[in-house]
C-alpha positions as CSV (number, residue, x, y, z in Angstrom):
1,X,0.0,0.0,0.0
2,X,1.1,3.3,-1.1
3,X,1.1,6.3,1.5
4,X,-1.4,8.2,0.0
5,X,-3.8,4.5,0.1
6,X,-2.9,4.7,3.7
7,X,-4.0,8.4,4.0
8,X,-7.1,7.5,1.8
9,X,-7.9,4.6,4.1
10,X,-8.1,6.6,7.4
11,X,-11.3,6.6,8.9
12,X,-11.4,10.3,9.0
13,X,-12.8,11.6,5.8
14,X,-16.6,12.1,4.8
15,X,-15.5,11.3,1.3
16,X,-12.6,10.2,-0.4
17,X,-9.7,13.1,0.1
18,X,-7.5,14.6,-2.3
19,X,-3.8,14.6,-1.2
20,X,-1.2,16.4,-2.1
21,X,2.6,16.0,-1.2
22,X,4.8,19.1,0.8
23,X,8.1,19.4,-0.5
24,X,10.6,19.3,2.6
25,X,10.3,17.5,5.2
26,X,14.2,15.7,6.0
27,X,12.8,12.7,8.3
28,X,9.7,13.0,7.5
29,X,6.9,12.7,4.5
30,X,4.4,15.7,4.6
31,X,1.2,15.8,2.8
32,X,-2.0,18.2,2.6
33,X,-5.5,16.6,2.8
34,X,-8.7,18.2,1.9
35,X,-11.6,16.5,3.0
36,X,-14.3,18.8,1.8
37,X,-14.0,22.1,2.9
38,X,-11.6,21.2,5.4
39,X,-7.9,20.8,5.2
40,X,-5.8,18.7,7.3
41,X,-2.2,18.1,7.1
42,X,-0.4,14.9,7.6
43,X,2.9,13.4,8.5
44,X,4.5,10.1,7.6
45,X,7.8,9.0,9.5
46,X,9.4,6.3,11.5
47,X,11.1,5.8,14.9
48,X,14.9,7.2,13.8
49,X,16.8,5.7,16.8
50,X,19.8,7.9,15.3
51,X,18.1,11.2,15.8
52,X,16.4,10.3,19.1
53,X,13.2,10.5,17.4
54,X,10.3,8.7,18.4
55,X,6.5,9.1,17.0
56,X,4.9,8.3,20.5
57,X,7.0,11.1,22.4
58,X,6.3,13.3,19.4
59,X,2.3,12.5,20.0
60,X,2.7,13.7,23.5
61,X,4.4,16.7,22.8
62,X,2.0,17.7,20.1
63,X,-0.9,17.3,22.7
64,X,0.7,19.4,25.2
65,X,1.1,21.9,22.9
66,X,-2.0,22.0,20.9
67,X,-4.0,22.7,24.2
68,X,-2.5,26.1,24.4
69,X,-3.0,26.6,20.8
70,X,0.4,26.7,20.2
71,X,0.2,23.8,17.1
72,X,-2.8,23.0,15.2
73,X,-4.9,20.1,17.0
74,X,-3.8,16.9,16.9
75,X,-6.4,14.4,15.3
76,X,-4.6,11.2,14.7
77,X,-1.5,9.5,15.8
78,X,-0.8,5.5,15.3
79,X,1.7,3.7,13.6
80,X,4.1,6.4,12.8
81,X,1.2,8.5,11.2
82,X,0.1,11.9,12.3
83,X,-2.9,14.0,11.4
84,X,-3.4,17.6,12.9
85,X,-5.2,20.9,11.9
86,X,-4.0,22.2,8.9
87,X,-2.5,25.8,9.2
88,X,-3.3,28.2,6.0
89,X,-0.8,30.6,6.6
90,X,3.3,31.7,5.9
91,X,6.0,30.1,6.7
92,X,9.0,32.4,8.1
93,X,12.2,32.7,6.3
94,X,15.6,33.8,8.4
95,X,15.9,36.7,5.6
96,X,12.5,37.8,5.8
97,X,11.2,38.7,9.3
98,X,10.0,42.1,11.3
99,X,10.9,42.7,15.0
100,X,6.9,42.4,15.3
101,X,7.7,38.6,14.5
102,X,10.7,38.8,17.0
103,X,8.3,39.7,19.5
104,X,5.4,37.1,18.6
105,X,7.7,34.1,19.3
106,X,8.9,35.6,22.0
107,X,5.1,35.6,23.4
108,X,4.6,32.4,21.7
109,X,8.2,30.7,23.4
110,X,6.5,32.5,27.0
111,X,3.1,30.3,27.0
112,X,5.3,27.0,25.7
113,X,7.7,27.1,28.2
114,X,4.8,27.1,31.2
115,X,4.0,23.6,29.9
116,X,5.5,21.1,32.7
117,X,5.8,18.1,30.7
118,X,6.6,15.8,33.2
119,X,5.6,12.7,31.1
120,X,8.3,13.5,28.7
121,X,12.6,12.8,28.5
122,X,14.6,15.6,29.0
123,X,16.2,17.1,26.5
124,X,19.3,18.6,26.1
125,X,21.5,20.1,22.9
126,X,24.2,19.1,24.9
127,X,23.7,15.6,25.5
128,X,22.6,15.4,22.0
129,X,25.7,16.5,20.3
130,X,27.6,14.6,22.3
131,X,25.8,11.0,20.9
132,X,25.9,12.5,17.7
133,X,29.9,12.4,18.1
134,X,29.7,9.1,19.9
135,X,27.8,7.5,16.7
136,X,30.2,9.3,14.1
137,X,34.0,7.9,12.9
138,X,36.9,10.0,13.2
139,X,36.9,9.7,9.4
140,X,33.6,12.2,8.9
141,X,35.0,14.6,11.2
142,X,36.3,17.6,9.8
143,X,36.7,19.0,13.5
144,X,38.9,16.6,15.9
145,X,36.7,14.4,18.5
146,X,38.7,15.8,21.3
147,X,38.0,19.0,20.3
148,X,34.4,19.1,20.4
149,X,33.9,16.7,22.9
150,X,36.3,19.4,25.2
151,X,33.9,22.3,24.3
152,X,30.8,20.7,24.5
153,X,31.8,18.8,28.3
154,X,31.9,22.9,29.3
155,X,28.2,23.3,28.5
156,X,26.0,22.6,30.9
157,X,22.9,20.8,30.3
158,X,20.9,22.5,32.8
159,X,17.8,21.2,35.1
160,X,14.7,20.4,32.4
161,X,11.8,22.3,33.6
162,X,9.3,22.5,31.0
163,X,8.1,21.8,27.4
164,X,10.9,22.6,24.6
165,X,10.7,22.3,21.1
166,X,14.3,22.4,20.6
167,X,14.2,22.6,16.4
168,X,13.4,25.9,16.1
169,X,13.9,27.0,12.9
170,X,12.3,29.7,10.9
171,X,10.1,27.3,8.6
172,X,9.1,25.5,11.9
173,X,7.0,29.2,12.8
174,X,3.8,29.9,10.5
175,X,2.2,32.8,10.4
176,X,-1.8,33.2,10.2
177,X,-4.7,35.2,10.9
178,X,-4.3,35.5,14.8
179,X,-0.6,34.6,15.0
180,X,2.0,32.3,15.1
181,X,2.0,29.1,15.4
182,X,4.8,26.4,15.6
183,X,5.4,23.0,13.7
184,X,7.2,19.7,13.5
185,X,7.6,18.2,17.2
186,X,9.9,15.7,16.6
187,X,12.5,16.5,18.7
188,X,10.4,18.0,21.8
189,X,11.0,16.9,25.3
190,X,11.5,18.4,28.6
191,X,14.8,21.0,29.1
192,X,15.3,24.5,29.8
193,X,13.7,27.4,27.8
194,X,17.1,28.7,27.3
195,X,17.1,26.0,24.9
196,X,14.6,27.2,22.4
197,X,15.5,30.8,23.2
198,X,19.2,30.0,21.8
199,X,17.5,27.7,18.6
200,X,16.1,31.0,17.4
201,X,19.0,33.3,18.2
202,X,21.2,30.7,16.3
203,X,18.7,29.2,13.1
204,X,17.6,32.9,12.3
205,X,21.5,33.9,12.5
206,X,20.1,36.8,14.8
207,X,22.4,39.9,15.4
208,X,22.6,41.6,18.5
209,X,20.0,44.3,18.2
210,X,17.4,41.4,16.8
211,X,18.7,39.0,19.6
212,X,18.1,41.9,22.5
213,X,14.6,42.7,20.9
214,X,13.7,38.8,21.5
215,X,15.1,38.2,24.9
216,X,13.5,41.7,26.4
217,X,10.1,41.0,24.4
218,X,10.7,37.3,26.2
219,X,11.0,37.9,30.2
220,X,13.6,36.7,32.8
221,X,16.4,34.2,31.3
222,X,20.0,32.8,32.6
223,X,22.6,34.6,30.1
224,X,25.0,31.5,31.1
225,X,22.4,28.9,30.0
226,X,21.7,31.0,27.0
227,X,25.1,31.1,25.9
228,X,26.0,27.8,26.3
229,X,22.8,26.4,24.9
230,X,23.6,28.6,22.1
231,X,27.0,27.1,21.7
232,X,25.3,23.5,22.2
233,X,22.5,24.2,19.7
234,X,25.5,25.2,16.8
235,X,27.1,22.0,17.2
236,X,25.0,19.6,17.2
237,X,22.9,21.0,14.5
238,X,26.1,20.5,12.5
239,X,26.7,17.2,13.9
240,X,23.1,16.4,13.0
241,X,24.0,17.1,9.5
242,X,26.8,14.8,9.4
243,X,24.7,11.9,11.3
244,X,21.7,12.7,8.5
245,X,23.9,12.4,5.5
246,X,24.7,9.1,6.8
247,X,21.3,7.7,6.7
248,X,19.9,9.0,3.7
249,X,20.0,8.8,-0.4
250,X,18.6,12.1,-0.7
251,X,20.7,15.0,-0.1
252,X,18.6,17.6,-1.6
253,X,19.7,20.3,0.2
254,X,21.5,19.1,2.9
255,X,25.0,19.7,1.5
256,X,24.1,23.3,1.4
257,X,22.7,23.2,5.3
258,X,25.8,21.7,6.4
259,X,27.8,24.6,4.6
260,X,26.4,27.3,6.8
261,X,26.3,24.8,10.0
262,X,29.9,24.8,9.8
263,X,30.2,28.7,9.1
264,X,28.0,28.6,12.5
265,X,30.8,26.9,14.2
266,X,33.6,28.7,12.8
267,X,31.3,31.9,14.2
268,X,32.2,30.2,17.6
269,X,35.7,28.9,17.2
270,X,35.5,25.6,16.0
């Protein structure tokens, strides 16, 4: 069975749906559905043991959030298969953003991060870099082990306290009528909100007058988590990278991502 049979075959629709594919998507398959007058969109993926990703933790984290209204609501979830709400709206792009979006995810990132989430791992760019490195030979390393592994056993993980999306990149946000909205839960867990703070301070390559309009617009923050989730974030996006091309036939654009993750570490001295 196809995935679009498997989409058809949901018991969901009032009459057979038309489905159409989303470009993107790097450990993922991402569809539209219209049922009617209603549109839902739709996510086909796997447990990737590699990434740390797993569909049931990515359920839980989509319920948490979609009670605030922070992500569409979630209407199916079995078997590596996820429906929710579909969003018409715009994605962000890192080049093309107003401080008024600065301060919506700041609002946004505020109402997330008062989520517990007791019933999920913790989660920390920190520990996550490092078992990228452990999984990686010394032969797809352009950085020495030591090296990293020195800079990253100076971060601190800190204490998880609360929801976290921790992949916060710009086409993760949507705009719409009554705001922003954030996508793709795949790596959520429980960690510090310094940790998404410093994802969007580092994937929308924010300077310092964009990255002091976020953090006042945000509230109280530890600077010293910040920085060193920052730091953590950087490297094992880039480490991601390397662990991605390793597991995939399609690099699309992924030789170009890796490009500026590495400029992103050289930004830090490494």
């Amino acid at each position: 069975m196809s995935e679009i049979e498997m989409l058809e075959a949901l018991p969901l629709w009032s009459a057979p749906p038309r489905i159409v594919p989303i470009a993107g998507g790097r450990t993922n398959r991402n569809f539209a559905v219209h049922d009617g007058e209603r549109s839902y969109f739709a996510r086909i993926g796997e447990d990737l043991p590699h990434h740390r990703i797993d569909r049931q933790i990515e359920r839980q984290a989509v319920t948490l959030a979609a009670a605030e209204e922070i992500t569409p609501p979630l209407v199916y979830a079995r078997d590596g298969l996820l429906v929710t709400g579909f969003i018409d709206g715009t994605t962000l792009h890192k080049h093309l953003f107003e401080d008024r979006h600065l301060e919506a995810i700041a609002a946004l990132l505020r109402r997330l991060h008062q989520i517990p989430a007791e019933s999920l791992p913790a989660f920390s760019p920190t520990d996550s870099a490092l078992s990228y490195l452990d999984m990686l030979p010394d032969a797809a390393l352009p950085i020495e082990r030591q090296r990293l592994a020195a800079r990253l056993s100076m971060l601190p993980a800190g204490a998880p306290l609360c929801l976290v999306h921790a992949d916060l990149i710009p086409e993760n946000f949507i705009e719409r009528t009554g705001g922003l909205q954030i996508v793709d839960w795949e790596y959520a867990g429980r960690g510090v909100p310094e940790t998404d703070l410093a994802s969007v301070i580092a994937n929308f390559d924010l300077d310092d007058r964009q990255t002091s309009t976020l953090l006042a617009a945000y509230g109280p923050y530890s600077s010293g988590l910040l920085a060193a989730m920052r730091e953590a974030s950087i490297i094992r996006e880039y480490l991601w990278c390397l662990i991605q091309a390793r597991h995939t036939d399609e690099l699309g654009d992924l030789i170009e991502y890796t490009n500026l993750c590495r400029q992103r570490l050289l930004e830090i001295g490494l």
